[in-house]
C-alpha positions in Angstrom: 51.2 -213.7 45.1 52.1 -213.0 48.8 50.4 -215.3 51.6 49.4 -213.1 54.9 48.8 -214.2 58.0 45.5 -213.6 59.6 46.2 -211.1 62.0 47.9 -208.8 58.9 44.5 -208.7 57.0 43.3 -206.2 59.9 46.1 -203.5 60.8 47.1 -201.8 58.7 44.8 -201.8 56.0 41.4 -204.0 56.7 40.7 -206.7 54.3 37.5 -207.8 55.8 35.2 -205.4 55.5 31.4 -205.8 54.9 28.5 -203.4 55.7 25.8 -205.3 57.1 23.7 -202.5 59.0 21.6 -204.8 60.9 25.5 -207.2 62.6 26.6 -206.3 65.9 28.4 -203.1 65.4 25.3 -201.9 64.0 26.4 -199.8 60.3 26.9 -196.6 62.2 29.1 -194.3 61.0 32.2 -193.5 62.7 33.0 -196.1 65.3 32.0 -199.4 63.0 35.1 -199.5 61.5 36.6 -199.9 64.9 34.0 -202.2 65.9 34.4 -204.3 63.0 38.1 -204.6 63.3 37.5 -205.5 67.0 35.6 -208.1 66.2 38.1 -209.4 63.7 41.0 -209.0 66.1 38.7 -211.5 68.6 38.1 -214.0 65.8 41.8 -214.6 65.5 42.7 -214.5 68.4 40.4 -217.7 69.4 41.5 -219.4 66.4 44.7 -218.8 67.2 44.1 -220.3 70.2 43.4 -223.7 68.9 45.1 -223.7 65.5 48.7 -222.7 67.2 50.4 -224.4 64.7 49.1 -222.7 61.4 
């Protein structure tokens, strides 16, 4: 088993991925994806911000 970090379960391949038509990216097709991975990318990013040691 391999341990990733949190910011390599986005790019390149996304490992979070849910459909939820009804979150804020809205289950469109075409630009949810995006949306989704955005959102992911902001998540971390905070967390990273106050777990800088993990």
């Amino acid at each position: 088993m391999k341990w990733l970090k949190a910011e390599q379960t986005i790019d390149p391949v996304f490992l979070w991925a849910r459909y939820n038509p009804s979150d804020e990216c809205g289950g469109s097709p075409g630009g949810w994806a995006e949306c989704q991975r955005n959102t992911a990318r902001d998540y971390i990013r905070g967390w990273r911000q106050r777990n800088p040691n993990v």
